[in-house]
C-alpha positions in Angstrom: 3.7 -14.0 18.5 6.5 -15.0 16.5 9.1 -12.1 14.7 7.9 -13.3 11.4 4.4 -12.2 12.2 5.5 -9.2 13.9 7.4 -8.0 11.0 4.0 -8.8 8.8 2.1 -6.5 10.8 4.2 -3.9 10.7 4.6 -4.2 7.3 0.7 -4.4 7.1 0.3 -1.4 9.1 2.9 1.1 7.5 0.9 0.1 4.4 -2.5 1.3 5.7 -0.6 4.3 7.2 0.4 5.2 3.7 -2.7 4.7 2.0 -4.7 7.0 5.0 -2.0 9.8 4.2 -2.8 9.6 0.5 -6.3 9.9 1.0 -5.7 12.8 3.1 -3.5 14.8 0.8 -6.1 13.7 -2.0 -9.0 15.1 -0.2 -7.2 18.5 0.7 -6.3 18.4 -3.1 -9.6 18.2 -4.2 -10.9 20.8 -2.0 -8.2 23.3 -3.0 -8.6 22.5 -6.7 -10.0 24.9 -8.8 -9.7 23.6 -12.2 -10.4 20.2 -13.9 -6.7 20.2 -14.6 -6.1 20.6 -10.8 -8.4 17.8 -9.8 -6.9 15.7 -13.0 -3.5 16.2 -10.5 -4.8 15.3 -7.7 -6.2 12.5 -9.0 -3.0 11.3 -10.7 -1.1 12.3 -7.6 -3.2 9.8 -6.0 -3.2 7.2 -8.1 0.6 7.1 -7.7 0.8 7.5 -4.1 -1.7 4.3 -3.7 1.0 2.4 -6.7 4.3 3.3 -4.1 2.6 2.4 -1.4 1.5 -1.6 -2.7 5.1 -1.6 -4.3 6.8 -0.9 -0.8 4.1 -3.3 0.7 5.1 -5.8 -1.8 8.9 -5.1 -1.8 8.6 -5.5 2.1 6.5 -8.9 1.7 9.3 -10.6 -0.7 12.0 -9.6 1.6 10.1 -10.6 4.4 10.1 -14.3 2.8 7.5 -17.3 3.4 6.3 -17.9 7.0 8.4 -20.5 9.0 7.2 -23.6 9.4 7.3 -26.1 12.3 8.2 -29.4 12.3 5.8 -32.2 14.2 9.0 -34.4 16.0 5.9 -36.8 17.0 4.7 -37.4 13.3 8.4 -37.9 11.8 9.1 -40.7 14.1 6.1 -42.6 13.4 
């Protein structure tokens, strides 16, 4: 496997690792809220966690660059 899809994966999986820990702190929120306010948090809390986590993803992607591309020798000579 080449370092470009390497990187992609681990880019791909620190994304889903993100998004599992938000879930987890949003359910633990909800199940220690006692106000509509507190679930409101949660919620928003949430809702941001999920935003960082596709900006980092998306930050990482752009840095990351397009995939390489491989040149056919046989086909150029032609």
């Amino acid at each position: 496997m080449s370092t470009y899809h390497e990187a992609r994966l681990a880019i791909n999986q620190a994304f889903k690792s993100a998004v599992t820990s938000a879930q987890a702190i949003y359910q633990s929120a909800r199940a220690q809220a006692t106000s509509i306010a507190a679930l409101s948090t949660a919620r928003a809390a949430y809702v941001l966690a999920l935003t960082q986590a596709v900006a980092a993803r998306d930050a990482a992607l752009v840095n990351l660059g397009r995939p390489p591309t491989f040149s056919h020798s046989r086909s150029s000579q032609r």
